[in-house]
PAFI-670256 format. One record per residue (C-alpha): z, x, y; residue in one letter. Coordinates in Angstrom, 3 decimals, padded with zeros to 6 digits. Layout:
{{Z, X, Y}, a} ...
***
This chain:
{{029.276, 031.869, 120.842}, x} {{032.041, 034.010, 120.268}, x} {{032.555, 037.506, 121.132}, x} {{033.813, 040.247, 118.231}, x} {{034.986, 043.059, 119.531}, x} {{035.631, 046.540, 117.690}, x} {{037.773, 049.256, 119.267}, x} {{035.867, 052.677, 119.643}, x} {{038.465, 054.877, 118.872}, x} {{039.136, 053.705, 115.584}, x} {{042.345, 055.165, 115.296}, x} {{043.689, 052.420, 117.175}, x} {{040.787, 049.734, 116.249}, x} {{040.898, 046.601, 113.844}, x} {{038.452, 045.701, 111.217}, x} {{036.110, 042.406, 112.152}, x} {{038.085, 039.264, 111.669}, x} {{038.577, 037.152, 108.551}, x} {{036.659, 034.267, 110.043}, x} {{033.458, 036.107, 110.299}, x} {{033.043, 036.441, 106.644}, x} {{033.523, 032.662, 106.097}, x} {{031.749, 031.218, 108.697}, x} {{028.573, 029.270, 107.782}, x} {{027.526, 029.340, 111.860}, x} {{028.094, 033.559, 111.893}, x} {{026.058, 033.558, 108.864}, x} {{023.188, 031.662, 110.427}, x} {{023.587, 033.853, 113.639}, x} {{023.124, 037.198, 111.492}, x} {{019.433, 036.584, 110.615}, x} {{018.360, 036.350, 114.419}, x} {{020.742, 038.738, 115.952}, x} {{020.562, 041.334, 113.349}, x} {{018.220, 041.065, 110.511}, x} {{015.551, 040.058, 112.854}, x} {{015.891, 042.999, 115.440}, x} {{016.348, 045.579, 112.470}, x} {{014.081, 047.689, 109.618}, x} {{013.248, 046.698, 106.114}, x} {{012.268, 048.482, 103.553}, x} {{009.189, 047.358, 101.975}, x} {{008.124, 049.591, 099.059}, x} {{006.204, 051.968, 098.588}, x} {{002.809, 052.349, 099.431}, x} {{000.996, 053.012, 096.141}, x} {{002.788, 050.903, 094.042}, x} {{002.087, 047.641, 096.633}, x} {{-001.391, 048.756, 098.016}, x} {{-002.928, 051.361, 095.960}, x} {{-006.553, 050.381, 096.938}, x} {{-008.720, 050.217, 100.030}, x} {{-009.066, 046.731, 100.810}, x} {{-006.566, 045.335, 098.950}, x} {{-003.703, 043.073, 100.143}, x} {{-000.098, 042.240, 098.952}, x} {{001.563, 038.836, 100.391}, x} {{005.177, 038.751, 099.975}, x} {{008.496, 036.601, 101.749}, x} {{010.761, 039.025, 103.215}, x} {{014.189, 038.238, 101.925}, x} {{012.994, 035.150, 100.437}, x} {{016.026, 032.419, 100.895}, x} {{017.357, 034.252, 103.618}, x} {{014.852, 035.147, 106.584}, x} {{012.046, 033.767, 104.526}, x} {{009.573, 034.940, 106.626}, x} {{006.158, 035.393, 104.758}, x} {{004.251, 039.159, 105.710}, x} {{000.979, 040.617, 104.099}, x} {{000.529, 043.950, 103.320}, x} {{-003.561, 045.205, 103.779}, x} {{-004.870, 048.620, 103.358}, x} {{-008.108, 048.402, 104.730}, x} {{-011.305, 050.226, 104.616}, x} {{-010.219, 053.340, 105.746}, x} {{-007.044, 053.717, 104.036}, x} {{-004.417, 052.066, 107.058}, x} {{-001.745, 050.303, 105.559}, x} {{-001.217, 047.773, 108.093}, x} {{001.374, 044.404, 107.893}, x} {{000.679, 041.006, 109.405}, x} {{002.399, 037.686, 109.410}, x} {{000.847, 035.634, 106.193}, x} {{000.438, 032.708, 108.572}, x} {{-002.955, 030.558, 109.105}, x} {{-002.949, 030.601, 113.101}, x} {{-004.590, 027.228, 112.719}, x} {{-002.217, 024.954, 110.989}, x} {{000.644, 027.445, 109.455}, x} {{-001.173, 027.671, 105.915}, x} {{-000.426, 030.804, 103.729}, x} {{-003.196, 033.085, 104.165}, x} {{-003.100, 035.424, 100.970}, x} {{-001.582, 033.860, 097.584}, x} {{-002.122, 037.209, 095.254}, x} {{-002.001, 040.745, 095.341}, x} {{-005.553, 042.672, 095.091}, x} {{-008.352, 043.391, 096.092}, x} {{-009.853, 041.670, 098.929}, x} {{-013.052, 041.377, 101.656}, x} {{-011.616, 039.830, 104.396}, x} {{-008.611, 036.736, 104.995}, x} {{-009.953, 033.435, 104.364}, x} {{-007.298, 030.277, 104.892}, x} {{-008.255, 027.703, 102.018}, x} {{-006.924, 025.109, 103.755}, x} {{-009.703, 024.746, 106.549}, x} {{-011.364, 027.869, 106.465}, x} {{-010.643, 030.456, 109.184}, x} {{-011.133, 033.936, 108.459}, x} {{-009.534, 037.226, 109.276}, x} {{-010.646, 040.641, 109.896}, x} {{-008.640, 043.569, 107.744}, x} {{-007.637, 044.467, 110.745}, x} {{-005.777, 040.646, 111.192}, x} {{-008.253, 039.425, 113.964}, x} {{-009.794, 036.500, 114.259}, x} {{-013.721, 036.162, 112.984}, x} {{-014.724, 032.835, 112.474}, x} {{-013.555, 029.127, 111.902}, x} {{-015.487, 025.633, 110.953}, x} {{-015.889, 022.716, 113.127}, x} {{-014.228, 024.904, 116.276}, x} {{-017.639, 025.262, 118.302}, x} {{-016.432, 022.446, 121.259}, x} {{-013.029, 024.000, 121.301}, x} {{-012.356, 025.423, 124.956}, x} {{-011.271, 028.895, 125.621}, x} {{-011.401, 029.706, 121.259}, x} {{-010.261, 032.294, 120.203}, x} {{-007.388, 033.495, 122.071}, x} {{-005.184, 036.227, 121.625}, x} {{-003.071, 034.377, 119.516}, x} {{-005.406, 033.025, 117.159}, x} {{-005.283, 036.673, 115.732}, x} {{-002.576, 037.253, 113.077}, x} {{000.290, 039.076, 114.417}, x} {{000.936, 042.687, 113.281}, x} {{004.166, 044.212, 112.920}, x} {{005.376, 047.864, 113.286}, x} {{005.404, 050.050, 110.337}, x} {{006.963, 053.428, 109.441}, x} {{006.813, 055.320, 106.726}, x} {{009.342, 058.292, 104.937}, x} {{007.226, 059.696, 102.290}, x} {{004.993, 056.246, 100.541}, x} {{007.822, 054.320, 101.500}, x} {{007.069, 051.618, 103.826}, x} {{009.529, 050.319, 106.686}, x} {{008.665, 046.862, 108.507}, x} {{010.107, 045.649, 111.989}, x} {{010.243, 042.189, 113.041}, x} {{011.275, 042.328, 116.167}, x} {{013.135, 045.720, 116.025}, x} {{015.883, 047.255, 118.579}, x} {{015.505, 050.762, 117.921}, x} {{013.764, 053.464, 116.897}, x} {{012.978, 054.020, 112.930}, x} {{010.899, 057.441, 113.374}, x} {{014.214, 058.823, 114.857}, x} {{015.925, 057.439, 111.586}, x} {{013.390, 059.274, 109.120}, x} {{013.838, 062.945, 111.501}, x} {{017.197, 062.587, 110.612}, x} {{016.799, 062.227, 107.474}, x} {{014.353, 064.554, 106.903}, x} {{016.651, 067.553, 107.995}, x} {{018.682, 066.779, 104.519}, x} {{015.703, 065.711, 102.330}, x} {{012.890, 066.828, 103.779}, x} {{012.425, 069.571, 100.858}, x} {{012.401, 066.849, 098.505}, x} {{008.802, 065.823, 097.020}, x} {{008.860, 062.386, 097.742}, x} {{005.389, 061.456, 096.969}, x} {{005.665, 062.843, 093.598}, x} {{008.700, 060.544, 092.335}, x} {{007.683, 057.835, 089.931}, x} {{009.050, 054.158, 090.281}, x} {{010.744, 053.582, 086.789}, x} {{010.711, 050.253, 086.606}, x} {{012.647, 050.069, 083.608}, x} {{015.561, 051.186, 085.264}, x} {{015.399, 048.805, 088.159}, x} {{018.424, 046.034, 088.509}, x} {{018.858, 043.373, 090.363}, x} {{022.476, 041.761, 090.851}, x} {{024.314, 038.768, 091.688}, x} {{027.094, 039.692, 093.355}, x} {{029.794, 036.502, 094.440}, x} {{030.420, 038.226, 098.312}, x} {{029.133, 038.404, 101.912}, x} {{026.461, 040.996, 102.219}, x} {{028.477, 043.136, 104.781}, x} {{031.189, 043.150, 102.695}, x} {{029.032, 044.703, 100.155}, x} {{028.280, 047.248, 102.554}, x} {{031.599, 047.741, 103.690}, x} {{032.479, 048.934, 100.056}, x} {{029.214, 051.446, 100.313}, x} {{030.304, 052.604, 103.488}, x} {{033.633, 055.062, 102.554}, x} {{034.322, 056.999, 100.250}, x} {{038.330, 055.830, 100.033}, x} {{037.889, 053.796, 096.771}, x} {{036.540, 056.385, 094.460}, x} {{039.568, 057.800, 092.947}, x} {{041.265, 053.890, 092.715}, x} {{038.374, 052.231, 091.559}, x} {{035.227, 054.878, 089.679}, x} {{037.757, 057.224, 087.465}, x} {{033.988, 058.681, 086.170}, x} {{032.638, 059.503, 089.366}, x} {{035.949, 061.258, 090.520}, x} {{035.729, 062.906, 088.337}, x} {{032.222, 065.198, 089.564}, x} {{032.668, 064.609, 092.738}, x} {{035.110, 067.161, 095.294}, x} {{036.922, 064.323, 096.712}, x} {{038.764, 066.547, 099.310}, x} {{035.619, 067.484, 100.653}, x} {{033.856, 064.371, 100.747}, x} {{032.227, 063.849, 104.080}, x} {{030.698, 060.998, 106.547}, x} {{028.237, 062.153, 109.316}, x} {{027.595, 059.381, 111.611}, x} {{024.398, 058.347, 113.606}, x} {{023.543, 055.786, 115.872}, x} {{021.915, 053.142, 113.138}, x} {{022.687, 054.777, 109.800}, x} {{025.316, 057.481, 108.399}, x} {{024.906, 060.006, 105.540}, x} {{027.614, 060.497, 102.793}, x} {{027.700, 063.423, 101.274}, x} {{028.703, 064.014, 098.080}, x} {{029.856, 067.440, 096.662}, x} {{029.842, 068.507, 093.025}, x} {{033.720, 069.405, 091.560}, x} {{032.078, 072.138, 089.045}, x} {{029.528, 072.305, 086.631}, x} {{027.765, 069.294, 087.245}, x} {{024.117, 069.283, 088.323}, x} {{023.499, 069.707, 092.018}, x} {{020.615, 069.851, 094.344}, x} {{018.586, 073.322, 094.508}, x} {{018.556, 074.048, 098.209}, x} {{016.436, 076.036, 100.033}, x} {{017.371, 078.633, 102.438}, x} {{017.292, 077.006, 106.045}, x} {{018.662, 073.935, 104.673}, x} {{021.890, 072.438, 106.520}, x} {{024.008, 072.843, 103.246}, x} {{022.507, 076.223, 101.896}, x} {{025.031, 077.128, 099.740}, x} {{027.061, 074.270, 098.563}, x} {{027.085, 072.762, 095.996}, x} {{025.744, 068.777, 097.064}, x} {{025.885, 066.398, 094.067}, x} {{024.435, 063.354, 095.999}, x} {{022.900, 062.240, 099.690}, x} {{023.781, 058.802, 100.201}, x} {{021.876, 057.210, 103.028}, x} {{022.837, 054.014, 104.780}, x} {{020.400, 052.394, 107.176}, x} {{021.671, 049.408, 109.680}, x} {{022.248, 046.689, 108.458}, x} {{021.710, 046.958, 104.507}, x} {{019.778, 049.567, 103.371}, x} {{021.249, 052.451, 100.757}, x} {{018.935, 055.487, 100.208}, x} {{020.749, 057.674, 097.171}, x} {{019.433, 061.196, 096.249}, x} {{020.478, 062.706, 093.383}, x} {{018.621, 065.770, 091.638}, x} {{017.145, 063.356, 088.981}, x} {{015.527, 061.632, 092.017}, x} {{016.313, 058.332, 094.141}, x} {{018.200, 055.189, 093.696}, x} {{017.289, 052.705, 096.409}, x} {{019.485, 049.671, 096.917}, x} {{018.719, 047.067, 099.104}, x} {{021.751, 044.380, 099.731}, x} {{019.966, 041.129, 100.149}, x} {{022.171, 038.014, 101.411}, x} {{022.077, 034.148, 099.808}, x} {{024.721, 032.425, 100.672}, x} {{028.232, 033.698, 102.638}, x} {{029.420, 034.023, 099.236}, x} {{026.403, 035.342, 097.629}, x} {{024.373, 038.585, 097.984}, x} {{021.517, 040.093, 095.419}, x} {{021.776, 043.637, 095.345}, x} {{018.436, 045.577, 093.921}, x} {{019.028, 048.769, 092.542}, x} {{015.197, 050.862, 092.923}, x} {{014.976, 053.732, 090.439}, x} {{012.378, 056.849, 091.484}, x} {{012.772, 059.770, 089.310}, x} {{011.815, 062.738, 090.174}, x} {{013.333, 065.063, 087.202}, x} {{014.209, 062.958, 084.244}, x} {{016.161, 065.974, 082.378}, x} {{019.142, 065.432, 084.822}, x} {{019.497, 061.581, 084.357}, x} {{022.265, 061.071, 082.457}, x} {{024.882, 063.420, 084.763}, x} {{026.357, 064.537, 087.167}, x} {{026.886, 061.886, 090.284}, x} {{024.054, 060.028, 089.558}, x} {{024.477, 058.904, 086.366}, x} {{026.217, 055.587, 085.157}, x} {{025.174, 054.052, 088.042}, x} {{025.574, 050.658, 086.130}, x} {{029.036, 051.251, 086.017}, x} {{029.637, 052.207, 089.191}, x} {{028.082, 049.070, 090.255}, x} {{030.296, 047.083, 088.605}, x} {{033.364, 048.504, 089.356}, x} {{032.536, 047.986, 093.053}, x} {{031.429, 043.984, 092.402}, x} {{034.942, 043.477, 090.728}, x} {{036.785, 045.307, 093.644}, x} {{034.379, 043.924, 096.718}, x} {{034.344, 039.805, 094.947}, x} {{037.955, 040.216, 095.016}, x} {{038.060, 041.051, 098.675}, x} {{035.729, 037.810, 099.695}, x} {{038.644, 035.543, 097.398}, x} {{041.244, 037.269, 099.177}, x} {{039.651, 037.093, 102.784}, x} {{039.635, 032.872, 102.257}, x} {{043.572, 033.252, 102.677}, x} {{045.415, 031.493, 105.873}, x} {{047.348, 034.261, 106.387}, x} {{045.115, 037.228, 106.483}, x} {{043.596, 037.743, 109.862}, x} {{042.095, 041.657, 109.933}, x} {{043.014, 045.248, 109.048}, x} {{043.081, 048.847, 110.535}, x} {{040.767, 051.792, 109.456}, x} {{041.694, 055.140, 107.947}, x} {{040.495, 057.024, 110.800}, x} {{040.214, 059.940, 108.544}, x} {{038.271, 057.953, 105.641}, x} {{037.045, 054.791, 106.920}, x} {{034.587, 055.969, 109.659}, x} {{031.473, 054.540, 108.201}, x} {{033.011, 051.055, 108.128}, x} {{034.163, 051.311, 111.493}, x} {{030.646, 052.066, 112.574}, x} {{029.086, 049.423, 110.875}, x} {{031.882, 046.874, 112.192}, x} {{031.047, 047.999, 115.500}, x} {{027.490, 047.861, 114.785}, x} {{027.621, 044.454, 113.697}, x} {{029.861, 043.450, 116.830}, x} {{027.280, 044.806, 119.339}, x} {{024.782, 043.458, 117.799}, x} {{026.088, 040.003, 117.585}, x} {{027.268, 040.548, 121.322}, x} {{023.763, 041.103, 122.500}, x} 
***
């Protein structure tokens, strides 16, 4: 397959080629090589399993990965996920949320432990060297920032590093006390490749060109990108009187005046604090010309919902699908091959280019 290759100093690097965005066989590729080996978030833990034993079957990134995972809390409390697959014959295990005993497959009758081992199964008492390790269900890793549940497939690196990070920025924050607001969640259809989605999330360059509002609270001049190995932070700083967070002494930005924390999490996660609360948006790919965004709404204080940096999100949103479906028509052009980064604005989407190109590589 080929090999993409993104210059480290990005000063004298070039963006990933046209061709990757259009290419049905690249598209395919990204599910093993990076979806697969990444984190997901899941939810968060009281909304999806408020109960001791209760369970909560879902497909992760249904039409894209489609890979089918259960959620169990069990008797004491664990939140645990395992694959939603009969070990006998590939069945779906769990159809509905709630409450549950144990696991029973109603295609033939094998049962599961909470835990996702194997306790019993009909008509299996001549089968030779039953059970094996394998006729367990298979459990994946899960970590957790605040309720919020992460899953790993197969993952490459090291979440719990990811949420320390984090935590040094919004670890004052009350997590477990915002409310999902269901009212305000969104989903939308946006007519672009996923990355290029991201790509748009990923600097800061646009904002005076494309969100005329949002300049307009935000200190563009001192807008800032920190970079990490699997994620980067945005920061966001207020240009007067608009609301900002109320930091505590010890904090990293004691003093300043921070309108918003936007996190970014390899490959396609977007954590956004505001002082109302959270918006979570999770960039979900279809097609190569295709993505669902969700936008997650926690609030934490409702009074400040309507201003400063985190308000008119809705708008925001669609200024960026006009600018970023434009890109994907222009990128189907003959004649445009790839670009260069600001190296002064543009980090983030250098990192995730190069991101993307190692991880492809591997």
């Amino acid at each position: 397959m080929k090999k993409y290759f993104v210059h480290p100093n990005i000063a004298e690097a070039e963006t990933l080629p046209a061709e990757f965005y259009k290419s049905t066989t690249v598209f395919e590729e990204l599910k093993e090589k990076v979806f697969l080996k990444s984190w997901h978030w899941l939810g968060d833990e009281h909304t999806l399993v408020p109960l001791a034993q209760s369970g909560h079957p879902f497909m992760l990134y249904d039409q894209y990965l489609s890979e089918p995972l259960l959620l169990i809390r069990d008797q004491e409390n664990q939140v645990k996920c395992f694959t939603n697959v009969c070990t006998h014959r590939g069945n779906l295990i769990l159809h509905h949320p709630g409450k549950i005993r144990n696991l029973t497959c109603l295609y033939h009758g094998r049962r599961f432990d909470l835990d996702g081992s194997f306790k019993s199964m009909p008509a299996f008492e001549a089968a030779k060297n039953f059970p094996r390790p394998c006729d367990s269900l298979k459990e994946f890793s899960l970590e957790k920032l605040g309720p919020h549940l992460f899953v790993g497939l197969e993952p490459t690196f090291d979440f719990s590093e990811i949420i320390k990070i984090m935590q040094q920025r919004i670890g004052f924050l009350p997590l477990n006390e915002f409310q999902l607001e269901t009212s305000l969640n969104k989903d939308y259809l946006v007519n672009c490749h996923w990355s290029l989605y991201c790509d748009n999330y990923l600097e800061g360059f646009h904002i005076p060109f494309v969100h005329p509002d949002l300049n307009t609270v935000l200190d563009y001049e001192n807008y800032t990108t920190e970079l990490y190995d699997q994620m980067n932070l945005q920061i966001g700083y207020s240009n007067g009187g608009e609301e900002v967070f109320d930091l505590p002494e010890g904090h990293p930005d004691f003093g300043k005046k921070v309108a918003a924390y936007y996190y970014w999490i390899f490959p396609n996660m977007m954590f956004n604090f505001y002082p109302w609360g959270m918006s979570i948006n999770i960039v979900k790919p279809i097609s190569i010309h295709k993505t669902k965004v969700s936008f997650i709404t926690y609030v934490y204080d409702e009074t400040k919902l309507n201003s400063g940096a985190g308000a008119l999100l809705d708008k925001v949103e669609r200024e960026d699908e006009f600018v970023v479906e434009g890109v994907q028509k222009g990128l189907q052009s003959r004649f445009y091959k790839s670009g260069r980064f600001s190296p002064t604005m543009e980090k983030g989407v250098h990192h995730f280019h190069s991101l993307l190109a190692k991880f492809m590589n591997a």
